[in-house]
N, C-alpha and C positions, 0 to 999 in steps of 0.2 A: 694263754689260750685256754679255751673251756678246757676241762679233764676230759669230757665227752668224745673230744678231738683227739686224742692221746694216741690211739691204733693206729687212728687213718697217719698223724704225721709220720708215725713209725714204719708202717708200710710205706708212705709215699717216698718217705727217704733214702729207704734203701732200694728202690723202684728206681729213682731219679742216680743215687751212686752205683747200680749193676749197668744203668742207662750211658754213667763216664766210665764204667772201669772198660765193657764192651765195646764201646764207641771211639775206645784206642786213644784218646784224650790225653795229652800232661797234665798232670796232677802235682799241685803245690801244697800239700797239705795232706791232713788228713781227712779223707770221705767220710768217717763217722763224725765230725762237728756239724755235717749236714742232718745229723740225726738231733732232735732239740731234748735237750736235760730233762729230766722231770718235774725240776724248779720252773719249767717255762708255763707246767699247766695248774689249772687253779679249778675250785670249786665255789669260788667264792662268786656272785654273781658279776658280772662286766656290764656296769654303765656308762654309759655315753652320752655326755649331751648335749642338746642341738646344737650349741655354736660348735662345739669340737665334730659334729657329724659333717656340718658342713663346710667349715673346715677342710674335711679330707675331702667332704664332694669336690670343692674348690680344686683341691691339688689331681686327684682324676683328671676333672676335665679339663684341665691346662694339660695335664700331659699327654692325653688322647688327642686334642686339639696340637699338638708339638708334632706327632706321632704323623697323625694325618698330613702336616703340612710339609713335613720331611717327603712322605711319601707323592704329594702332587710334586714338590719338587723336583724329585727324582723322573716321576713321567713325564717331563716337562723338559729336562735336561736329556733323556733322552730319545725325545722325539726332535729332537734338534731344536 
């Protein structure tokens, strides 16, 4: 991940683990692996490209498409 990012993951992480310790949750582990290393971020710049971008666009929209079809399914099952 950029270095740029580095605050925000470290706030969010422990935002999302005060979020299980409050929310009465079992917990398997430990909540700080939810906090990422500093090995995870980089300065280096992050390329992408096109075929690997779309790619991931592919895997998106198959699972938003999954997503949604779950979901008619369900309103569908229970409307009789």
């Amino acid at each position: 991940m950029p270095a740029t990012s580095r605050s925000w993951c470290h706030a969010y992480a422990e935002q999302v683990g005060l979020a299980i310790t409050t929310g009465g949750y079992d917990v398997v582990g430990d909540l700080a692996d939810l906090d990422p290393p500093e090995s995870a971020f980089t300065d280096a710049p992050q390329m992408v490209s096109e075929s690997e971008l779309a790619a991931a666009a592919i895997v998106a929209v198959g699972a938003l498409l999954a997503q949604r079809a779950s979901e008619v399914e369900r309103t569908r099952a229970a409307r009789g």
